[in-house]
C-alpha positions in Angstrom: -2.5 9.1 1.5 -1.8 6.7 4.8 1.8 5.4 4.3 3.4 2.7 5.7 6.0 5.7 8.0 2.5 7.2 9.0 1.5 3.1 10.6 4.6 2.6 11.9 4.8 5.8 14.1 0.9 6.2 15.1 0.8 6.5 19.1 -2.0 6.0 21.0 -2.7 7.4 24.6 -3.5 5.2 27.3 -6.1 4.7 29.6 -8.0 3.1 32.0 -9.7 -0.1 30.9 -8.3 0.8 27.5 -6.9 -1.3 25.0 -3.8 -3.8 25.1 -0.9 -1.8 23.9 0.8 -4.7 22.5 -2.0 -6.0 20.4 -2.8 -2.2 19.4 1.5 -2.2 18.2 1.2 -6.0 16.5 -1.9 -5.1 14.8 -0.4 -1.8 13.7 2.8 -3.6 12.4 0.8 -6.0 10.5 -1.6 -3.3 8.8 1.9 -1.6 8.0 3.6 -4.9 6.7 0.4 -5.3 4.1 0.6 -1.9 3.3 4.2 -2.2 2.1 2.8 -5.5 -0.1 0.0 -3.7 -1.3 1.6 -0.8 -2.5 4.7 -2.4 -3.9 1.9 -4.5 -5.9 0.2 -1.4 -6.9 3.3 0.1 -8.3 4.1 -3.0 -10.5 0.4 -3.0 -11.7 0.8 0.6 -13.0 4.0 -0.2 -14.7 2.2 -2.9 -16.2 -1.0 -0.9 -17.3 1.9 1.5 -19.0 3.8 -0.9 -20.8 0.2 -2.5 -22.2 -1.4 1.0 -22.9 2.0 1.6 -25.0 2.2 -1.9 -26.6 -1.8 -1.2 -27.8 -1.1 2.4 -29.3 2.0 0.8 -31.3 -0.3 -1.9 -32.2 -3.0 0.5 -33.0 -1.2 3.0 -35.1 0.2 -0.2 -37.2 -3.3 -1.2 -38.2 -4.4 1.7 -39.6 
């Protein structure tokens, strides 16, 4: 899995009539800023789904 390490240290080699360097790195810097957001978010989500899946078994076992 792409991590945000992986962004932040991608090179690219130059050349002729290539691409601006600088807009390659700010692009690069803002896929890796989302990235950290996005996985962060992910994280909380899956705590989330945890607690819920737990809270519904103890709520399941209760009813029967």
């Amino acid at each position: 899995m792409l991590n945000k390490k992986d962004i932040d240290e991608k090179k690219f080699e130059s050349s002729f009539r290539g691409y601006s360097k600088e807009e390659v790195d700010d692009f690069l810097d803002e896929i890796s800023d989302q990235l950290s957001v996005l996985i962060r978010e992910n994280m909380a989500l899956a705590e989330q789904v945890k607690s819920l899946q737990a809270e519904n078994e103890k709520l399941a076992s209760g009813a029967s």
